[in-house]
N, C-alpha and C positions, 0 to 999 in steps of 0.2 A: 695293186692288180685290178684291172678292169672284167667286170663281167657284167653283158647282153644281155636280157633272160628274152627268150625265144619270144615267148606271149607281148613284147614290147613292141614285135614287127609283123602288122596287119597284113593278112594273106587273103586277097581275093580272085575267085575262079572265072569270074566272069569277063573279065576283062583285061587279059595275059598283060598287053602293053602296059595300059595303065598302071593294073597290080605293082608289073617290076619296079615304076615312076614311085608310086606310092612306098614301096616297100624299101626302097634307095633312099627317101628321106625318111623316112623314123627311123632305118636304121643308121641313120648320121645323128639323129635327132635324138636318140637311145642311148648312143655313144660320151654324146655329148654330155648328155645327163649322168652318164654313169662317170665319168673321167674325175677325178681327185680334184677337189677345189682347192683353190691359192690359199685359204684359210689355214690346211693342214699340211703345205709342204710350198718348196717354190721351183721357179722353171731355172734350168742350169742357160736356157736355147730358149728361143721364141717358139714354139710348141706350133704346129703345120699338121696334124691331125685331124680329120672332120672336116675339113675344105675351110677351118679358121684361118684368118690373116691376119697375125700379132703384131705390134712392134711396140720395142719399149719392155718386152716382158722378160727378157734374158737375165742372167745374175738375180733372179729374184724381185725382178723392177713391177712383176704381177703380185708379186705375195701381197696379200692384204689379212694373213693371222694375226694372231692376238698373243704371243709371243713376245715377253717384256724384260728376260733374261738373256744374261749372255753365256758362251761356253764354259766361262768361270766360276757362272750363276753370279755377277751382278747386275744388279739391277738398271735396269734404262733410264736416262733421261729424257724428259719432255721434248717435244722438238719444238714446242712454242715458248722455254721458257729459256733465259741464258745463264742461269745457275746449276752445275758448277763449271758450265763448260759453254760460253759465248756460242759458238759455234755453229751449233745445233738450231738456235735461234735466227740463223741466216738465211734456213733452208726456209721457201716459200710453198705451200702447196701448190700441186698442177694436177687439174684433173684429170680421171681417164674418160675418153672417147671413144665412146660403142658404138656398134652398127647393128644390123642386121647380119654383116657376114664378118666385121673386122674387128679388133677393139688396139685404139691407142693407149698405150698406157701412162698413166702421169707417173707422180713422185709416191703418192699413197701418206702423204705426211699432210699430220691435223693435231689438234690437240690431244694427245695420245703421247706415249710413250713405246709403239710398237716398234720392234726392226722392222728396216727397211732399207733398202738401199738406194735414196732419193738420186744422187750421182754417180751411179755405178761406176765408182772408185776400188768396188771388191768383188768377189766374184759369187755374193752372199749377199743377203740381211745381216745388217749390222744395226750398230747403237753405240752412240755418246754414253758412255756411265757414270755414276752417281761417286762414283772414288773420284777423289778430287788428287790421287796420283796422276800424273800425266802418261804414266806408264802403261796406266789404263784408262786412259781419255775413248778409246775407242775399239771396242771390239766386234767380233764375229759373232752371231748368235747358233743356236742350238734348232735346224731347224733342216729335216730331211729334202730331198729331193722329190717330186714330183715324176712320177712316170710318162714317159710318151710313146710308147708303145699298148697298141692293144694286142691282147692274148687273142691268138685263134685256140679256140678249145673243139673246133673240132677236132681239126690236124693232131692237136694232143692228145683226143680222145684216140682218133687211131693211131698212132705210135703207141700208145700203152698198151694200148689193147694189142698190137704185136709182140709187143713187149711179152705182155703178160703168155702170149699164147707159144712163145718162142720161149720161156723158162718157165713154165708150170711142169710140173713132174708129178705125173697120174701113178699115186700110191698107195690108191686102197687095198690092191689084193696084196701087197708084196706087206704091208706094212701090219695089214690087221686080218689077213688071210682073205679068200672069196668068200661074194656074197649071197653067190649062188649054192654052198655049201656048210656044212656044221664043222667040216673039217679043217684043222691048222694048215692053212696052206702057205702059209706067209712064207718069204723068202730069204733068210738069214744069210748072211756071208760073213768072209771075216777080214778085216784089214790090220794087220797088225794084232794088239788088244783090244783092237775096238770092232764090236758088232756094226756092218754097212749093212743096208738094205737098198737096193737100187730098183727102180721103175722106167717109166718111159715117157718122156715128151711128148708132144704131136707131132713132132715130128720121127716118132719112134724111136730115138735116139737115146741109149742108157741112160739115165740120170740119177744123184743120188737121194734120196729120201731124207725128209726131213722133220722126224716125230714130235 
């Protein structure tokens, strides 16, 4: 989950135009900063969020975590070396290419043993493993997805806040008597065996009490 903190987008009075200009990039640039790194998860999609232009990042082709187990929990092999599995030593690194607004991504393969998915042959980080079963020459690794969406938390602030004001059920007098009095006023009923005590909404509406 992505969260903005307000104080991250600079608000100036004196100069509406500009302000909005200003205030349009930190809040891309806030975004940016806040968004989940490829460290702790990877992209399903080239990820189009914040006016980025990806390629190469789908199936995990961004990931660059530290993630050296597979969903079995074996362990990885080298992608520089060819014991026990040739293979893996064929892949070459290619590096990624940044910009300013874009980033190409390579293979993410070096001397390391991380998943990855140099040839996007899965639809995941994967890895060569260390079992010299051929059964399990090649697995899928243990490793969540990446969000692309950002939260508006205002819109959910006010939905809740409807929420809450369309089911709150106002039970003080019924429940513990008024509190403009010494006297039991509360309001007992009966449902069956069991004692109800009901109130009212905001929108006046019966409701049951909830002690």
């Amino acid at each position: 989950e992505v969260q903005v903190a307000a104080s991250a987008v600079p608000y100036n009075r004196t100069f509406p135009r500009e302000a909005m200009k200003v205030q349009s990039v930190a809040w891309l640039a806030a975004c940016v900063a806040a968004l989940p790194d490829d460290l702790s998860c990877y992209y399903e999609k080239d990820p189009t969020f914040a006016g980025s232009i990806e390629t190469g990042g789908g199936k995990g082709g961004s990931y660059r975590g530290l993630v050296s187990t597979t969903v079995s929990g074996r362990t990885c092999q080298k992608w520089t070396v060819s014991r026990p599995w040739k293979d893996a030593s064929k892949f070459k690194p290619k590096k990624d290419v940044k910009s300013n607004d874009s980033v190409k991504w390579g293979n993410g393969i070096g001397n390391h043993n991380y998943c990855r998915n140099p040839d996007m042959s899965e639809d995941r980080p994967w890895c060569f493993t260390m079992d010299t079963s051929r059964k399990h020459k090649k697995e899928l690794c243990e490793i969540p997805k990446c969000p692309t969406k950002l939260r508006d938390f205002q819109k959910e602030h006010k939905e809740t806040t409807i929420k809450i004001k369309s089911t709150d059920c106002e039970c003080m007098d019924e429940l513990y008597g008024s509190s403009r009095t010494t006297k039991d006023t509360s309001v007992p009923t009966y449902k069956g065996f069991m004692q109800v005590k009901w109130g009212r909404n905001k929108d006046g509406k019966p409701c049951r009490c909830k002690k």
